[in-house]
N, C-alpha and C positions, 0 to 999 in steps of 0.2 A: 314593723317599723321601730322594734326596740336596739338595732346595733347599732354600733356609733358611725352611723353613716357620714354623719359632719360633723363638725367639731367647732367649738367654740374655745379660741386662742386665750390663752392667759390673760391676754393685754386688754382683750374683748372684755375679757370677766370683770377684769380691775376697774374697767371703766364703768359695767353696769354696776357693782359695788358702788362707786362713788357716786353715780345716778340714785342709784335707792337711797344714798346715805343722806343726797339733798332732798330727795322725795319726801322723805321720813317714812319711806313702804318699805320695807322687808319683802313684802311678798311680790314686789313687780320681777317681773322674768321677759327676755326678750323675745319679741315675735318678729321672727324674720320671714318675709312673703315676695313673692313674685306677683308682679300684675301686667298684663298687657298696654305696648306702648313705649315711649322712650324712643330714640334715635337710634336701633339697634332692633326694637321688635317688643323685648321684654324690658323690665324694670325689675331693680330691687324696692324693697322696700322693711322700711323698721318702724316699732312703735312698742310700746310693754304694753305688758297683759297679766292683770291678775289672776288669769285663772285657765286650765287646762283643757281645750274644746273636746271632745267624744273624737275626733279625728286628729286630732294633732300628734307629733311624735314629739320626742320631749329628748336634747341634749344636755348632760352636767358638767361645767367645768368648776369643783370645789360646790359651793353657795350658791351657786351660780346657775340661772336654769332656763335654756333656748327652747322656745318652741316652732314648730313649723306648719303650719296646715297641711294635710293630703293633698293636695293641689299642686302646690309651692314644693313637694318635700321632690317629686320627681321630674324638677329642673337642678335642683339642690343636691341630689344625689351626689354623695363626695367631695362637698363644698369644706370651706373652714371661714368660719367668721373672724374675721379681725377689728378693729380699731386702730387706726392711724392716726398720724396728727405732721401735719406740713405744708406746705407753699401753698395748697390748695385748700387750704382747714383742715379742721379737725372731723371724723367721720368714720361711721361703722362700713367695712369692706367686705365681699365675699370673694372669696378665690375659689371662682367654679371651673372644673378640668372640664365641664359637659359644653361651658361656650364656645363657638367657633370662631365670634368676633365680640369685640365690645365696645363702648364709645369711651372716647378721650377721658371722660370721668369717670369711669366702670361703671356709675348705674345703674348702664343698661346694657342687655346682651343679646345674641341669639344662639339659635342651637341648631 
């Protein structure tokens, strides 16, 4: 699980940047997760994490550092995390090539 199976967007970065810089952590890193559920099947899901699980695989964008659980990493397969900001808020995205459908708000998927 070391290639860079997904990728974490510049914009994504800048934003966890400026998350740590009001945290006052340096070491917080994004954990992006799938869970069962949602109007679609699956869910996305986000939250930091200071620290690297024995199963997670680990993306760099710069400073910047995604984690994923073994679970989560093969729905994610060849995802790219974004950060948006618009009519709908502001909010972290996954653009996954593996959903076949999604709901109105992407945060939920199937496969």
């Amino acid at each position: 699980m070391t290639e860079q199976a997904l990728t974490l967007t510049d914009n994504a970065a800048k934003k966890v940047r400026q998350l740590r810089e009001s945290e006052n952590n340096q070491d917080l890193m994004l954990r992006v997760y799938v869970t069962g559920g949602g109007c679609s099947g699956f869910s996305y899901g986000f939250n930091f994490a200071e620290t690297v699980n024995e199963d997670d695989a680990s993306f760099v964008n710069g400073d910047v550092t995604m984690v994923v659980d073994a679970l989560s990493y093969q729905y994610l397969l060849g995802s790219s995390v974004d950060y948006i900001e618009g009519l709908e808020g502001s909010r972290f995205v996954v653009n996954n090539p593996n959903a076949t459908t999604t709901c109105g708000c992407g945060s939920s998927f199937s496969i």
